[in-house]
Each structure stands twice: as C-alpha cells, then as structure tokens.
C-alpha positions as a Python dict, from the first residue, in 0.01 Angstrom:
ca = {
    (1, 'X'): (0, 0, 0),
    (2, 'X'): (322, -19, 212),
    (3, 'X'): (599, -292, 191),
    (4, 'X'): (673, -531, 480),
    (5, 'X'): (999, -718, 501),
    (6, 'X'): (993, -1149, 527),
    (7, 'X'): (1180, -1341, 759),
    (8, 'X'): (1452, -1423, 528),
    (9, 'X'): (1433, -1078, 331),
    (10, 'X'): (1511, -903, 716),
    (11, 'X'): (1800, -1235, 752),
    (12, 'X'): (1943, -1137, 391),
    (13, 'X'): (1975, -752, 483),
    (14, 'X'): (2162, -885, 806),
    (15, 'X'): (2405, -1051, 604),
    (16, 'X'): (2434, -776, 351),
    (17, 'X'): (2536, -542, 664),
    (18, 'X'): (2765, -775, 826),
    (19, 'X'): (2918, -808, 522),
    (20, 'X'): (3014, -390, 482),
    (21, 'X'): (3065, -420, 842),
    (22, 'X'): (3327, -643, 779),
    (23, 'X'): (3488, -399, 560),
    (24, 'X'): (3352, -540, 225),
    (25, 'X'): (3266, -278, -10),
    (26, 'X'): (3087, -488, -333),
    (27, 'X'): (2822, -766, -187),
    (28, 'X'): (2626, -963, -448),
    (29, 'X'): (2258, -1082, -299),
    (30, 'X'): (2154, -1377, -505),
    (31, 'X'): (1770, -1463, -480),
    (32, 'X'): (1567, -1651, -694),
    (33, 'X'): (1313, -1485, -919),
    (34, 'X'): (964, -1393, -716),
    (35, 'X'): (1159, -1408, -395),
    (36, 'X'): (1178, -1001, -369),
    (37, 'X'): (1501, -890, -476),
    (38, 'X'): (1347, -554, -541),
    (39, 'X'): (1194, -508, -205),
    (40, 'X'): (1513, -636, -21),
    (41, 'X'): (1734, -342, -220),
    (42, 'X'): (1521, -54, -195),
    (43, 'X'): (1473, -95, 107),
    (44, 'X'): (1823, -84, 148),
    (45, 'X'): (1834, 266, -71),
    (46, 'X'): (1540, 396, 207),
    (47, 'X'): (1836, 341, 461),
    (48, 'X'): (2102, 463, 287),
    (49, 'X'): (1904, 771, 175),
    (50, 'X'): (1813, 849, 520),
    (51, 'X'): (2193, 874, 596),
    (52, 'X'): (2241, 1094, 374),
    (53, 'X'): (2397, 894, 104),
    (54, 'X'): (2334, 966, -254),
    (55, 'X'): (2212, 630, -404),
    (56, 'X'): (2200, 556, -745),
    (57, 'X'): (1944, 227, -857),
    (58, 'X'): (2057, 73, -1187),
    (59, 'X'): (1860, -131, -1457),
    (60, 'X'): (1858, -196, -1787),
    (61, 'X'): (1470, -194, -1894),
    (62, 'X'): (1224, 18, -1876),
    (63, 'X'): (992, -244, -1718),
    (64, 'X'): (1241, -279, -1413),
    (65, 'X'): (1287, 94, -1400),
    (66, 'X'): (901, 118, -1349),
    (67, 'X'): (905, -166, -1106),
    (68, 'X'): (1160, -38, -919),
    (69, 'X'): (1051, 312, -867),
    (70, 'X'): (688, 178, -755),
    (71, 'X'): (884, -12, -440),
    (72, 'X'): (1038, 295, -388),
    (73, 'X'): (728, 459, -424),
    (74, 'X'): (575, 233, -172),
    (75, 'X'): (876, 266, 92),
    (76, 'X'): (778, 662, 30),
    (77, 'X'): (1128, 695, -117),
    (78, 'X'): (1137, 1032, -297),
    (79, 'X'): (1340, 973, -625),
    (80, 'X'): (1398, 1072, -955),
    (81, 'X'): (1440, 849, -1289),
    (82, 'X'): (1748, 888, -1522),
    (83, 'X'): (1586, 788, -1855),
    (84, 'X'): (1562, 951, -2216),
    (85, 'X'): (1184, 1050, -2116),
    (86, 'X'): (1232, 1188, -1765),
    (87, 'X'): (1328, 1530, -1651),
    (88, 'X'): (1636, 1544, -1453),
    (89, 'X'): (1578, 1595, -1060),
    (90, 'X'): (1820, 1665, -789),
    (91, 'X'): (1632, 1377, -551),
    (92, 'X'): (1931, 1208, -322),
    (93, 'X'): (1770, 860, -498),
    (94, 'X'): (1810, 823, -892),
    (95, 'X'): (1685, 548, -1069),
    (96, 'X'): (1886, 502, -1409),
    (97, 'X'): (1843, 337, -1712),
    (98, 'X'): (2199, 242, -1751),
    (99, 'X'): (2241, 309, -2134),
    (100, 'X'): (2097, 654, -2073),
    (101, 'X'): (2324, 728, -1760),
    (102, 'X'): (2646, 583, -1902),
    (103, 'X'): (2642, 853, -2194),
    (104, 'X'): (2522, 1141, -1949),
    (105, 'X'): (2816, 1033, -1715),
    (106, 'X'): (3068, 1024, -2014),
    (107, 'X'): (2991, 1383, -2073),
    (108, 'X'): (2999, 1499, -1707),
    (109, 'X'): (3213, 1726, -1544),
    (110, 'X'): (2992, 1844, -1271),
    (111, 'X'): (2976, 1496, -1055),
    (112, 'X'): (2619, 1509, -1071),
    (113, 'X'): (2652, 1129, -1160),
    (114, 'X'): (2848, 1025, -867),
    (115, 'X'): (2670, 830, -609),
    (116, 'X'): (2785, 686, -258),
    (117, 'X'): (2573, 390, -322),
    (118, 'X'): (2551, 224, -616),
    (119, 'X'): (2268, -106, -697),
    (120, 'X'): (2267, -314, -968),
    (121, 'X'): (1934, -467, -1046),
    (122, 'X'): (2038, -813, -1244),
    (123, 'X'): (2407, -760, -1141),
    (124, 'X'): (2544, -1083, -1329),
    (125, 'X'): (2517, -794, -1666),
    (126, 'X'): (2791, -633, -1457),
    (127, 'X'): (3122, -659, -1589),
    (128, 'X'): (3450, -466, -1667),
    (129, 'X'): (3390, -412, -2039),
    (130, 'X'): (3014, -409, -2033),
    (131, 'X'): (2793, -62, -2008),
    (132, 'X'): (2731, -106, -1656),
    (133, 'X'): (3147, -120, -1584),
    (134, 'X'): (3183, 193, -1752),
    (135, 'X'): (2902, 347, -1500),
    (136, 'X'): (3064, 182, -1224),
    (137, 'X'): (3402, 274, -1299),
    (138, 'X'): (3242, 624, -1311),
    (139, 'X'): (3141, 588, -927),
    (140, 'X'): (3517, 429, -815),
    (141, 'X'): (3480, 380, -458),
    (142, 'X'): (3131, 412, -396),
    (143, 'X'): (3000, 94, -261),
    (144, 'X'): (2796, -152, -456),
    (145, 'X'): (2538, -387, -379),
    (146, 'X'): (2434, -625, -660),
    (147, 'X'): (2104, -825, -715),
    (148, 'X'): (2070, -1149, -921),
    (149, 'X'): (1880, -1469, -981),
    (150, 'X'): (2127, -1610, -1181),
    (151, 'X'): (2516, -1485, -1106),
    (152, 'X'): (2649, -1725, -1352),
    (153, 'X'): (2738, -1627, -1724),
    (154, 'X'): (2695, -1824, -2032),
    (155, 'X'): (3051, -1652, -2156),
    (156, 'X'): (3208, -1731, -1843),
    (157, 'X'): (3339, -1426, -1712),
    (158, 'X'): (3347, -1378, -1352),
    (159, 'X'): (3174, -1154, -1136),
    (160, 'X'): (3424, -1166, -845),
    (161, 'X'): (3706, -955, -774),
    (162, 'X'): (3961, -1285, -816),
    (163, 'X'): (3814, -1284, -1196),
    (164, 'X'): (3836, -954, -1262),
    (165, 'X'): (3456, -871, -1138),
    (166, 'X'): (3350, -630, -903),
    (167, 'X'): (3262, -823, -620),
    (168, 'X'): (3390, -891, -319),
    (169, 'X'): (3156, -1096, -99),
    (170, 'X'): (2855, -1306, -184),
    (171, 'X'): (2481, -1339, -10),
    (172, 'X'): (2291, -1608, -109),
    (173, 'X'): (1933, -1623, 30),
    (174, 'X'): (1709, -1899, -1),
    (175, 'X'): (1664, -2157, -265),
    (176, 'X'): (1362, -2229, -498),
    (177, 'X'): (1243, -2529, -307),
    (178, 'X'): (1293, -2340, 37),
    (179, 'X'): (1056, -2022, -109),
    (180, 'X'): (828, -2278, -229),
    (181, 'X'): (774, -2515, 114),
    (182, 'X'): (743, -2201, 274),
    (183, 'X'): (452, -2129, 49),
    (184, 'X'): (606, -1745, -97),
    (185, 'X'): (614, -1960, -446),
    (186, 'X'): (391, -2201, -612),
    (187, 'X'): (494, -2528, -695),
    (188, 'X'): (539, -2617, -1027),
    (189, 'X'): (406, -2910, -1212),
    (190, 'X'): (622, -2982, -1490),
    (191, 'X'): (546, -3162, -1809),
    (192, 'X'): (820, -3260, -2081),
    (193, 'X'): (799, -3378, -2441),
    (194, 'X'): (894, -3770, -2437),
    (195, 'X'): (1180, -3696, -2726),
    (196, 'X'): (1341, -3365, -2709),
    (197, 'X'): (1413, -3195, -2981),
    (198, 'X'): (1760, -3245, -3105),
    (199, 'X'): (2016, -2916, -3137),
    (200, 'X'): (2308, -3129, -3278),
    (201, 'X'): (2499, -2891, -3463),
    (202, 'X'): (2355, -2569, -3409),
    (203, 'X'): (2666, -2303, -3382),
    (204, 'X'): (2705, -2166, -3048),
    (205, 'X'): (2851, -1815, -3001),
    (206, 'X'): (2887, -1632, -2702),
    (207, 'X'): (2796, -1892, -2498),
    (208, 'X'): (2482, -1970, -2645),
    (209, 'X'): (2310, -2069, -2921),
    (210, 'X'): (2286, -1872, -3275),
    (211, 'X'): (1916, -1762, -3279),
    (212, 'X'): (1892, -1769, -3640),
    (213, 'X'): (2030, -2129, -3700),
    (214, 'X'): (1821, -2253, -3322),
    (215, 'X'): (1550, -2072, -3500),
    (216, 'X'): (1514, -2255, -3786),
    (217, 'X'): (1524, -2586, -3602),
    (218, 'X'): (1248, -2447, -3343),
    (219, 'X'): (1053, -2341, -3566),
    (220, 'X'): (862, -2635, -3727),
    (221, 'X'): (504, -2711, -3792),
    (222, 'X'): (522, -3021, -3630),
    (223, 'X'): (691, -2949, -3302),
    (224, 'X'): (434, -2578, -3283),
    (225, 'X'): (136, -2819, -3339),
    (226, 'X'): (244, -3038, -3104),
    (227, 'X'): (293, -2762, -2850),
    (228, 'X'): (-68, -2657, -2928),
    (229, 'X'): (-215, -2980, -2928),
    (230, 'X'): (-75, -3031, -2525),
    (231, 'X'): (-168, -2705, -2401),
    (232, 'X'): (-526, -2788, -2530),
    (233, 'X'): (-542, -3103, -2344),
    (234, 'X'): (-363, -3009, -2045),
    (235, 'X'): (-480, -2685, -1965),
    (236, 'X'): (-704, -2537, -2259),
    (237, 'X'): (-844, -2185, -2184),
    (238, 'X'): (-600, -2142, -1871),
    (239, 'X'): (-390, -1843, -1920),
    (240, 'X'): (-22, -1908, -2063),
    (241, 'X'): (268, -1771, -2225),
    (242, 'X'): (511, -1944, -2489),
    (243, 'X'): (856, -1857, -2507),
    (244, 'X'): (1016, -1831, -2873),
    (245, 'X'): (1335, -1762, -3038),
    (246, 'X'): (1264, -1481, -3279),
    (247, 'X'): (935, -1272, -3377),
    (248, 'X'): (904, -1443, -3669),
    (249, 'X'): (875, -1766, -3429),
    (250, 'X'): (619, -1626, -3205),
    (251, 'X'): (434, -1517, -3558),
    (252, 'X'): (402, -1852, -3663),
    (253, 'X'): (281, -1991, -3278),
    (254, 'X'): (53, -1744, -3329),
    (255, 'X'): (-73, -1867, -3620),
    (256, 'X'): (-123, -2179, -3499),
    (257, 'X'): (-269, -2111, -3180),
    (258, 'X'): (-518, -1860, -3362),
    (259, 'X'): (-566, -2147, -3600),
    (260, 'X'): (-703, -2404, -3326),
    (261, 'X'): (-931, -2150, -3226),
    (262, 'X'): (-750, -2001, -2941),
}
C-alpha cells in the first residue's frame, strides 16, 4: 500500500524547503508522536534520492530501522540498511543504525559513509559529544534534517547552533490538540490517582531520576495493587500496557496482574 501526504505533512515539507531555500543547511521538524514524522522525512529522502543525492536515514533501534525502511519501502525507495545483520549495498539511500555506522565510519577511508543528506530520526539524541555527533561530524557539510517529538533535553544541552547544537532553523508542525480536533489522533481520557506518589528525595542524575532508588519507591505492593485494582474497574479485559522502571518492576506487575487473573 502506497503513502499519501496530509495537509499539514505537504505544509511542513513547504516549510522545511523554504527553510534550505533560505540558505539554512540543519532544519529540525518537530511533530508530535502519531503525527507521521516518518512519512514526512522519507518522503523527503524519495526527493532527494531522485536528485541524485546520497541520503543517509539515521536511528538508533532496530524497531525504527524496520519502520523506517517499510515507508521507504512503500514510497518504492530502493535502499539498503547499515546494521550488524545486513549486507552492505551500494543503494544511493542507507538506513543506519547509528552505533553500527559510527564504528564503520571511524574506520573509513574510502567515503563510502559520506552522504549529501543526512536525517536524524529522534534528533533531540543529537549532540556534539553523543554517537550521532561523531556520525555527523563525519558528514561536515552535508545537510541535515532532524525529526523529533520532544526537542527538549532533560540535561539541558541545546540542540541549536547558538548552544553548540547542530541546528540552524526550527519547523514546528501541529500540536497534540490540533492532530486530535482534526481527528488524525484519538482523544485521550485521562484518569489520575487522587494522591500521587511522593519522590521526595530520590537522587536525580543526568537530569532524571536514579532508576534504582525511583525503583524501589515504585515498586510497592500497594501502589501495583492499586494499579490493578483500577484497570479492572475501568477497563478490565481492554488491551493495555504498563510502563515500569526496571524488569524486575514489570516482574512483579506481572505477578500481580497474573495474580488477579489477568
């Protein structure tokens, strides 16, 4: 099945080209999550790749290197995947794993890792000392397009070029309210505990919290049970997923879900 462009995924790509037009070279496209950040940027690699530009499409999962290469797929974007299970190609399109590419680049004489284009799939990872800097600083000059939900970090370093970032322009599309009254997302219904659960003195490093110490004050039998006890009278049997700090967390939810007979 093909991809077709939105309204506001065709009015973000006209701001992302105005933007180069205008002699940017780095534009970060921030879009919530479910609004089609993946569609909007290969779509932009089917462009670029018809120009003749090699295009390089960087993520840091295996899950997003999947989903990214089925868009492609579905814009009939030949490619190949840099990844520690793929055989190397010499498609104008790569899609990298950006651990796997930063070491291959490292060792590279041949510019086979040089790209004219350059995406960055969750581009607020993208920083001077991180992996993804050393891949970019690999591909100087190229120009970059970066894709995020969330273009804020937790340690506070900044994305921009006036912080030391890569970026030189900014394209935000619409919000989460806007995607949802124009029915691409659902509405949520939200329901919250009446007393939250206190984090008073839990060590915070890196910007957020410790997992062992946040941990050991998530995991309680009390505050599981409870979590239990409300998705069986809200919405028992309904599909669901529950978010936990460690494995040994989601072990004991586990447990207690299993325990209540779900």
């Amino acid at each position: 099945m093909s991809l077709q462009l939105r309204d506001y995924q065709e009015a973000a790509l006209a701001k992302i080209r105005r933007a180069y037009a205008d002699g940017r070279r780095a534009v970060l496209f921030v879009l919530p999550t479910g609004g089609g950040k993946t569609v909007v940027f290969t779509y932009v690699a089917k462009g670029a790749a018809a120009k003749g530009t090699r295009t390089l499409l960087l993520a840091h999962r295996k899950e997003l290197i999947g989903q990214i290469s089925a868009a492609l797929g579905r814009w009939e974007v030949p490619h190949g995947i840099i990844a520690p299970d793929a055989p190397p190609t010499e498609h104008r399109v790569q899609v990298a794993m950006v651990q796997t590419l930063a070491r291959r680049a490292k060792l590279d004489r041949s510019g086979r890792f040089r790209f004219g284009l350059v995406v960055i799939d969750e581009a607020h990872h993208a920083t001077r000392d991180s992996t993804w800097g050393a891949v970019l600083a690999h591909n100087e000059g190229a120009r970059l397009l970066g894709v995020s939900a969330t273009p804020c970090r937790l340690d506070g370093k900044g994305l921009g070029v006036d912080a030391d970032g890569f970026f030189d322009a900014i394209e935000v599309g619409p919000s989460v309210d806007e995607l949802i009254q124009q029915g691409h997302l659902a509405p949520p219904v939200v329901y919250a505990p009446e007393k939250a659960v206190s984090l008073a003195g839990i060590k915070v490093r890196g910007g957020d919290y410790v997992s062992g110490e946040l941990a050991a004050r998530m995991d309680q039998s009390p505050l599981i049970g409870d979590a239990v006890a409300h998705y069986r009278k809200l919405c028992g049997g309904a599909p669901a997923i529950a978010f936990t700090v460690t494995t040994r967390h989601a072990a004991h939810v586990v447990d207690q879900f299993q325990a209540a007979g779900f």
